[in-house]
LOMITOR-310835 format. One record per residue (C-alpha): residue in three letters; z, x, y. Coordinates in steps of 0.05 Angstrom, whole numbers, padded with zeros to 5 digits, always signed. Each point is the difference from the previous one (the first is absolute). Layout:
// residues N
alaZXY...
END
This chain:
// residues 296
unk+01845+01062+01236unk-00073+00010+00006unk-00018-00048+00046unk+00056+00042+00042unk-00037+00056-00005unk-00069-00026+00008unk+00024-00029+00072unk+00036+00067+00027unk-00062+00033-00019unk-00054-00049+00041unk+00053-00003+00051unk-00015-00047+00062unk-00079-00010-00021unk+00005-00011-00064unk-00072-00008-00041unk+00022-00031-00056unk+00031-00067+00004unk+00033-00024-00069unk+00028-00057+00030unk+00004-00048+00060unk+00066+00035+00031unk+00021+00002+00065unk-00039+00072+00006unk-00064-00035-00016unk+00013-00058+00059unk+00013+00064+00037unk-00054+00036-00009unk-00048-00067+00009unk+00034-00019+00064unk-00012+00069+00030unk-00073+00007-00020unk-00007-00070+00043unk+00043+00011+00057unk+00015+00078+00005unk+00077-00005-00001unk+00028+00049-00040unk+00036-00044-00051unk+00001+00051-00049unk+00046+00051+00043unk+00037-00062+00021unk+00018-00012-00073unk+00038+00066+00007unk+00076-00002+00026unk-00009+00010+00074unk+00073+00007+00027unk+00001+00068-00048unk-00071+00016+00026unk+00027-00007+00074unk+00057+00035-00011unk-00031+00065-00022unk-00057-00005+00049unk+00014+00045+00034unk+00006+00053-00051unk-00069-00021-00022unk-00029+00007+00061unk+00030+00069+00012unk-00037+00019-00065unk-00071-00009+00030unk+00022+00011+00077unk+00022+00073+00007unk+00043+00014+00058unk+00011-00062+00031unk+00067-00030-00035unk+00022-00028+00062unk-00068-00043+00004unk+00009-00022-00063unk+00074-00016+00008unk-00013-00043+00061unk-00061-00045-00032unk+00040-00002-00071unk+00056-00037+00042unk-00037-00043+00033unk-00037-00020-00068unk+00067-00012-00031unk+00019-00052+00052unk-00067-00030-00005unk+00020-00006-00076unk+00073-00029+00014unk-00025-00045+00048unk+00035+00026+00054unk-00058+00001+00040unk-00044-00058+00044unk-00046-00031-00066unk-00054-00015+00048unk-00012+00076+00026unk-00030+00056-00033unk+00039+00050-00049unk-00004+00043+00050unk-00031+00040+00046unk+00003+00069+00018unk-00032+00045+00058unk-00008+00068-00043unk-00009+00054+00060unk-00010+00068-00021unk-00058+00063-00004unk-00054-00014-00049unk+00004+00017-00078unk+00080-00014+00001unk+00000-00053-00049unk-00012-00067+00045unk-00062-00021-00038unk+00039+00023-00071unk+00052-00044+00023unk-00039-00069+00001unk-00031+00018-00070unk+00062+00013-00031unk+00027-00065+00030unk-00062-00026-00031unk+00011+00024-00069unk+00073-00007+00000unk+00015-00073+00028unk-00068-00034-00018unk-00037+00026-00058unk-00045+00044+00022unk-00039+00044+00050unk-00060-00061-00001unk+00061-00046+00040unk-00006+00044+00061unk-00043-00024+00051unk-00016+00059+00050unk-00028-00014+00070unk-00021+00060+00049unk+00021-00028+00064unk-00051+00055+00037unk-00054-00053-00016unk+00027-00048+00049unk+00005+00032+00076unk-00036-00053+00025unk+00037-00072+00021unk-00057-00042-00037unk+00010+00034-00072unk+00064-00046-00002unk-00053-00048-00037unk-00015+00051-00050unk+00069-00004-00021unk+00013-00079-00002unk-00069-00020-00005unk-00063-00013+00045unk+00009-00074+00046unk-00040-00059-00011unk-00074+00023+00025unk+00004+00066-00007unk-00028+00049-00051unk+00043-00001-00067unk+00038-00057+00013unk+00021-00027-00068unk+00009+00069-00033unk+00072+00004+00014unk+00030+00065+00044unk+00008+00067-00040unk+00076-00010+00003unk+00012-00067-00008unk-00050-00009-00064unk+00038+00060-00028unk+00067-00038+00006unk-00025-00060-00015unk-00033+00030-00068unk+00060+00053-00011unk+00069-00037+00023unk+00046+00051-00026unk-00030+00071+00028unk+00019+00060+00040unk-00037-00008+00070unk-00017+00067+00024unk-00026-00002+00075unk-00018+00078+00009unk+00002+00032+00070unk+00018-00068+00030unk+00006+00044+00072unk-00072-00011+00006unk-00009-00066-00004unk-00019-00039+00064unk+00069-00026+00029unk-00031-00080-00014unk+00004+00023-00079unk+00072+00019+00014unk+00015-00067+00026unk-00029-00037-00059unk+00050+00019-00052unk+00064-00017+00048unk-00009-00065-00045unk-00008+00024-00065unk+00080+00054+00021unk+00031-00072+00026unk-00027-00053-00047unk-00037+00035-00058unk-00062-00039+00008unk-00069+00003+00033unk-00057-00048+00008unk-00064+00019-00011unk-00063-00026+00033unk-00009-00057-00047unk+00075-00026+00020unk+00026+00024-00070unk+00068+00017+00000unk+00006+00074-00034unk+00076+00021-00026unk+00015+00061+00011unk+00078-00010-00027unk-00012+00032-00064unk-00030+00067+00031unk+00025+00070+00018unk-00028+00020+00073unk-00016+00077+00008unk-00019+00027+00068unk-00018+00068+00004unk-00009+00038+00062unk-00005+00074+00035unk+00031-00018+00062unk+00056+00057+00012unk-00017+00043-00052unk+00004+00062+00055unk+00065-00022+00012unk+00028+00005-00071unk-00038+00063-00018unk+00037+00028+00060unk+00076-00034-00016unk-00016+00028-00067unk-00036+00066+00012unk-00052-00028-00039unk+00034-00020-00061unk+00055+00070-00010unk+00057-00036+00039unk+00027-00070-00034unk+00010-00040+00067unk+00050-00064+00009unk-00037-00071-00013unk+00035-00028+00066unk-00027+00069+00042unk-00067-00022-00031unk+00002-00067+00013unk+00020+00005+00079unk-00052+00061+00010unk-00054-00048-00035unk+00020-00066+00048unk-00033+00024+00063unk-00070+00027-00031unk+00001-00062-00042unk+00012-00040+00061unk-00059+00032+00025unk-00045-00031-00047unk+00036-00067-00024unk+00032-00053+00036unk+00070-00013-00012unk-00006-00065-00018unk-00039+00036-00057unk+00042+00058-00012unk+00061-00057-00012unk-00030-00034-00054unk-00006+00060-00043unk+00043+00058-00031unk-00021+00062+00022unk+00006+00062-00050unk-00012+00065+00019unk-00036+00044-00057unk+00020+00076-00004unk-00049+00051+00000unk-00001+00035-00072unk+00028+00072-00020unk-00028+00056-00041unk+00054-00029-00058unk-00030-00074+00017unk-00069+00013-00005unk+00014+00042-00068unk+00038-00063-00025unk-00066-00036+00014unk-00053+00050-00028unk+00038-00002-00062unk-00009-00065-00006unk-00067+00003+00013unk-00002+00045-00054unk+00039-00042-00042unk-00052-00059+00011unk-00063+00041-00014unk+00036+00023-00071unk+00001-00069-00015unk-00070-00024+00016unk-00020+00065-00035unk+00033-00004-00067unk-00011-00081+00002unk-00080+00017+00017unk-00004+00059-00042unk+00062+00016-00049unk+00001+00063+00037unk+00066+00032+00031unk-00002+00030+00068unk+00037+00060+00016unk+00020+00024+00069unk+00011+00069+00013unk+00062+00036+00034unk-00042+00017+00066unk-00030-00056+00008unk+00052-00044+00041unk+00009+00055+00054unk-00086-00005+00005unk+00006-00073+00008
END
């Protein structure tokens, strides 16, 4: 009975390790090879079932969004889907500060143990066709050849992760192109002709392209417009930007502008957060006064 309780307490991490169990080969297989054993040990059909709820929790606003990747997730899990692609991957189109960032930590958190499993790329880096080696790696002969590309040493290092490619509009079209093989086949080679898997990943795109357009269908965030009205009034400004070749290997979600009620939801969580670090830090209680959410 207290060995019961001593191992809900440490949860996934645990510290102390009375015994070789299988949470101790857990915990030394993810130290070596950064797959999150430990969350694996948990029951993952009930984890994907409520993922969506879960996701809801952190995402305010957006149930839709989180409806859409939780299904795709779950056929991941059932093995439904191709085993050689990625999880999944999403085009998350929308105004700034709705949530598209939250969205890949809580996927993060939720599905892979932890916010340090999301590997985060700002796309705005690479306009130029020759910063495709920065990604894969630098060619024979060239500066930083054997140092491995920013994305595929990341993979390579951190096989189960969230991939978070942030305002992927501005990438050079040639960086577009690259990662046609990693939708189809789930793999990439990098400049030393190793063969990165990218099967066990989660692919997040994130991107301001039509945002005019749904802060006018919605009149900016007070009217709840149809997904399908969305969707067709985002396909020519996204066709604008992306090839369709592109735009076909990914699932497009459109992200709603947030309401006075949303963004409420979200400072009190805020709150909520701060209350925590502060009575954790300091064993003090933080109060919030009446007037105070109609300031914020």
């Amino acid at each position: 009975e207290l060995m019961g309780e001593l191992a809900e307490a440490q949860g996934e991490t645990p510290l102390i390790l009375p015994s070789v169990d299988r949470n101790a080969v857990a915990a030394v297989v993810q130290d070596w090879t950064g797959i999150p054993t430990g969350r694996m040990l948990s029951s993952q059909t009930e984890k994907a079932l409520r993922l969506a709820a879960t996701l809801s929790e952190r995402v305010v606003g957006q149930d839709h969004a989180m409806e859409m990747i939780a299904k795709r997730v779950q056929t991941s899990r059932a093995g439904l889907g191709a085993p050689e692609k990625p999880v999944g991957v999403f085009l998350l189109c929308g105004p700034s500060g709705v949530g598209k960032t939250e969205t890949a930590l809580a996927l993060a958190e939720t599905l892979y143990g932890g916010e340090q499993n999301l590997i985060s790329i700002n796309m705005s880096e690479f306009q130029e066709a020759h910063t495709v080696s920065t990604l894969k790696g630098a060619p024979p002969g060239y500066v930083g050849y054997g140092k491995g590309g920013i994305l595929t040493e990341a993979v390579r290092r951190k096989p189960y992760s969230v991939i978070l490619l942030d305002e992927v509009e501005k990438a050079h079209p040639d960086v577009h192109e690259i990662f046609f093989q990693v939708f189809d086949k789930g793999m990439m080679d990098d400049s030393e002709g190793r063969r990165i898997d990218f099967k066990n990943t989660l692919i997040l795109l994130t991107s301001n392209v039509g945002s005019e357009v749904i802060m006018d269908r919605t009149s900016s965030g007070t009217v709840r417009a149809g997904l399908d009205d969305l969707d067709t009034a985002l396909r020519a400004p996204l066709l604008k930007v992306f090839p369709a070749a592109f735009l076909g290997r990914v699932v497009t979600i459109p992200y709603y502008p947030l309401s006075d009620t949303m963004i409420e939801a979200i400072t009190r969580h805020q709150f909520a957060k701060i209350a925590r670090r502060l009575r954790s830090s300091n064993d003090a209680e933080l109060v919030i006064g009446d007037g105070v959410m109609d300031l914020v």
